[in-house]
C-alpha positions in Angstrom: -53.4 -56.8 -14.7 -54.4 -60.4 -14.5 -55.0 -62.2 -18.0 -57.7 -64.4 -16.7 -59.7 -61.4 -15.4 -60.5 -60.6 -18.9 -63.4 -62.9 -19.9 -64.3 -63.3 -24.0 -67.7 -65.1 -23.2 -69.9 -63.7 -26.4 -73.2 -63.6 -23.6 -74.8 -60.2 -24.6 -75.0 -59.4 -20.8 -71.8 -61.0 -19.5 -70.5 -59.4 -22.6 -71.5 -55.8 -21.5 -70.1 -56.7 -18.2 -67.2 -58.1 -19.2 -66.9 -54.6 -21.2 -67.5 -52.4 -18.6 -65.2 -54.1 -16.6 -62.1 -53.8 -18.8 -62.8 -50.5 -19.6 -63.5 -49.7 -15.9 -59.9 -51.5 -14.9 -58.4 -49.5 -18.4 -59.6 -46.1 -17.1 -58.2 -47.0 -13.6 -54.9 -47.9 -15.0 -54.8 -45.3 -17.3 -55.6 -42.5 -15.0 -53.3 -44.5 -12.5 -50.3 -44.2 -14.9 -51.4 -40.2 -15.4 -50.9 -39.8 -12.2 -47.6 -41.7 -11.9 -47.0 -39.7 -14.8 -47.2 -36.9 -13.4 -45.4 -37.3 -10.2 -42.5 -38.3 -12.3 -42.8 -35.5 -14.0 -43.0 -33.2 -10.3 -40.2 -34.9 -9.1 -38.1 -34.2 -12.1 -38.9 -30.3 -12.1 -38.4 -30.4 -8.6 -34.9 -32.1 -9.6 -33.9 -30.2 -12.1 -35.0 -26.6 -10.2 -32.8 -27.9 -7.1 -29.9 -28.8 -9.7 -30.4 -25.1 -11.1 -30.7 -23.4 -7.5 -27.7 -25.1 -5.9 -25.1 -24.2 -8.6 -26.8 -20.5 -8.3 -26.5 -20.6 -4.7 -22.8 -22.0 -5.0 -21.6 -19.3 -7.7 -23.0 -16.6 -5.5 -21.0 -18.0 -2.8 -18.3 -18.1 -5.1 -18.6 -14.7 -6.3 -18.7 -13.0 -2.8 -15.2 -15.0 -1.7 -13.4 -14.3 -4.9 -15.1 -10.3 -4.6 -13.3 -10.5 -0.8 -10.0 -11.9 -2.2 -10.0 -9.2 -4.9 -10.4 -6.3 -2.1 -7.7 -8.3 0.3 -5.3 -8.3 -2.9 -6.0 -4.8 -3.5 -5.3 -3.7 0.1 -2.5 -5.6 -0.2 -1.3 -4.3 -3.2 -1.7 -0.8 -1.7 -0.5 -1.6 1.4 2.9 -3.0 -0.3 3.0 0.4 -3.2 2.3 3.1 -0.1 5.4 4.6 1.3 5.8 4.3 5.1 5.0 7.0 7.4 8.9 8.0 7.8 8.9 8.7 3.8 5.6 10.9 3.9 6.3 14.7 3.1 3.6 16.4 5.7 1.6 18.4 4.1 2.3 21.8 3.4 6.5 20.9 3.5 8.5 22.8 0.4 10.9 21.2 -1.2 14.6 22.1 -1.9 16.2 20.9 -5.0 19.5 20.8 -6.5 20.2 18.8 -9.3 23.7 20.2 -9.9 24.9 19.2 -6.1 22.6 15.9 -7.3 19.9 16.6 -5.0 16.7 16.0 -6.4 14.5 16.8 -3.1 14.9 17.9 0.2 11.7 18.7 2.4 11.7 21.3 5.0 8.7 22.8 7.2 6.2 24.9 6.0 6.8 28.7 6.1 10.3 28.4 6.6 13.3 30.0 4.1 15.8 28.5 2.8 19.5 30.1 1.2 21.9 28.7 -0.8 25.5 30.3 0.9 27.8 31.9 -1.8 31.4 30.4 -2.4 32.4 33.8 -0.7 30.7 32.9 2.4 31.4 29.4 2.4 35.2 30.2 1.2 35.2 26.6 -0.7 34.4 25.8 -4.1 33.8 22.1 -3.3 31.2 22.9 -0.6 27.7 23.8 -0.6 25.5 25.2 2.5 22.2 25.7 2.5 20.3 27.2 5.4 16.8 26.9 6.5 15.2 29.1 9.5 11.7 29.5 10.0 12.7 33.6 10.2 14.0 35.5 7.5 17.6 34.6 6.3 19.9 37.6 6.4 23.5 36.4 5.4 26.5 38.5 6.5 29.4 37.9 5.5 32.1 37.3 8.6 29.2 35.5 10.9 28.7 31.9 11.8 25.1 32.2 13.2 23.5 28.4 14.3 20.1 27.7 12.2 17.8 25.1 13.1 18.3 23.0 10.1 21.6 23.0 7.5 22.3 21.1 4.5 26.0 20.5 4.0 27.3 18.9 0.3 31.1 18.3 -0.2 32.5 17.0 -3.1 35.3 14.6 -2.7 34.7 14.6 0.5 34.4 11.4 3.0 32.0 10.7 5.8 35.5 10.3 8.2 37.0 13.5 7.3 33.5 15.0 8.1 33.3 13.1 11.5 36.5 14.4 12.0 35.6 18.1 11.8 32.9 17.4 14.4 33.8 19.3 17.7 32.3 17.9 21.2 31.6 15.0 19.4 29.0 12.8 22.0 27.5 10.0 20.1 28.1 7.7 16.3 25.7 5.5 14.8 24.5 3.6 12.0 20.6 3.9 10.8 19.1 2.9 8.0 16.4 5.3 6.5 15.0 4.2 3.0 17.2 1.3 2.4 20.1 3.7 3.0 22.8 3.7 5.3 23.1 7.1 7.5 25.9 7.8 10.4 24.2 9.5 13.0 26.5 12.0 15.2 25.7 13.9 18.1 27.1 17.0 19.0 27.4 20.0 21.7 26.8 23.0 19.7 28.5 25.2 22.2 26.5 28.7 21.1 23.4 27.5 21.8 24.2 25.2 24.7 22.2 22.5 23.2 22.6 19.1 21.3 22.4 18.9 17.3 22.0 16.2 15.2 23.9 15.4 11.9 22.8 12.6 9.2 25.7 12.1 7.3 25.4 9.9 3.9 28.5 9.2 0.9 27.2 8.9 -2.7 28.2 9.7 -6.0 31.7 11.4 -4.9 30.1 13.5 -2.2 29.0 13.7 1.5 25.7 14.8 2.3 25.2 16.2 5.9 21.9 17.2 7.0 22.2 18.9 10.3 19.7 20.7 12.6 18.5 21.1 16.2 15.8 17.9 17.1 13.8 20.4 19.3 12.9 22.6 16.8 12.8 20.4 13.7 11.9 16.6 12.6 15.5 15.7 11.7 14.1 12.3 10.8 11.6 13.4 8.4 13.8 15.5 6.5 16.2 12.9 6.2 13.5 10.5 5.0 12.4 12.9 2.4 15.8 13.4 0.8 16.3 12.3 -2.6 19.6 12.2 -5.2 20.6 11.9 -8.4 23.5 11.8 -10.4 23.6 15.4 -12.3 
């Protein structure tokens, strides 16, 4: 506002003019400024609802990729704890166990029987058979019959002395099943007119030998399920 625009003339009439016209420029002004006012006042709730929404907007973001990694973590954590298929009893498998030969588990099929031999039948104190058919298990004494799977423990025994005993041996090799180191043998089994397999493991003093016929059982699976421990 212009200083000379305001006129202090005391003329009664000029006076009233002069009056209306402040005021007139005063209201102007003054409703001006409430309208600058509030604009400011728009602009800054628009300002500060913008500055409220974006961090909102950002944390849900933020929430939804830390929620992903969370579930990628747990995957991978339960991806890393599962054991892989080779180690997974099937379901319905029994379990042998024999702390005293250290065995601690042994999985064969379902509905199958198993047999511990007697030292009479086996004729060796240091050894220990165990047979597992899917029909009934009648030991006689004086017979050698073939079973599909066999579990063979000798103490003081070593994996080349049991190699060794092998007849029509065909085939030797080293796998690794669980972190351990297996030899693998192949074999004519000459009754049967059919290959076997043998997985043959040293430990704690003793040989382990788990034997059977790959057609009929999963050689690999028992093997994978087999468990020791020091009695």
């Amino acid at each position: 506002m212009r200083r000379e625009a305001i006129n202090f003339d005391p003329s009664p009439d000029h006076g009233r003019d002069g009056g209306m016209n402040v005021g007139g420029r005063g209201g102007f002004i003054d409703k001006l400024m409430t309208v600058f006012v509030a604009f400011a006042l728009l602009g800054l709730g628009c300002k500060e609802k913008v500055l409220t929404q974006t961090p909102a907007h950002e944390s849900t973001d933020a929430g939804a990729e830390a929620e992903k990694e969370a579930e990628d973590v747990k995957e991978e954590r339960a991806d890393a704890s599962a054991p892989d298929s080779g180690s997974v009893i099937p379901e319905g498998w029994q379990v042998y166990r024999n702390p005293a030969w250290g065995i601690a588990q042994l999985a064969y099929p379902a509905g199958w029987h198993s047999q511990e031999l007697s030292t009479e039948e086996t004729r060796d104190a240091n050894l220990l058979v165990v047979v597992f058919s899917s029909e009934p298990i009648a030991l006689l004494s004086n017979t050698d019959p073939v079973y599909p799977l066999t579990l063979d423990v000798r103490e003081g025994g070593t994996l080349e002395e049991e190699i060794l005993l092998t007849q029509n041996l065909e085939s030797q090799t080293t796998v690794e099943i669980r972190e351990r180191q297996f030899v693998k043998i192949r074999y004519l089994e000459e009754l049967v007119d059919r290959e076997f397999e043998s997985y043959l493991l040293e430990m704690n003093g003793r040989v382990y030998a788990i034997t059977g016929d790959p057609e009929l059982v999963s050689l690999e699976t028992v093997v994978s399920s087999f468990q020791s421990e020091v009695p």
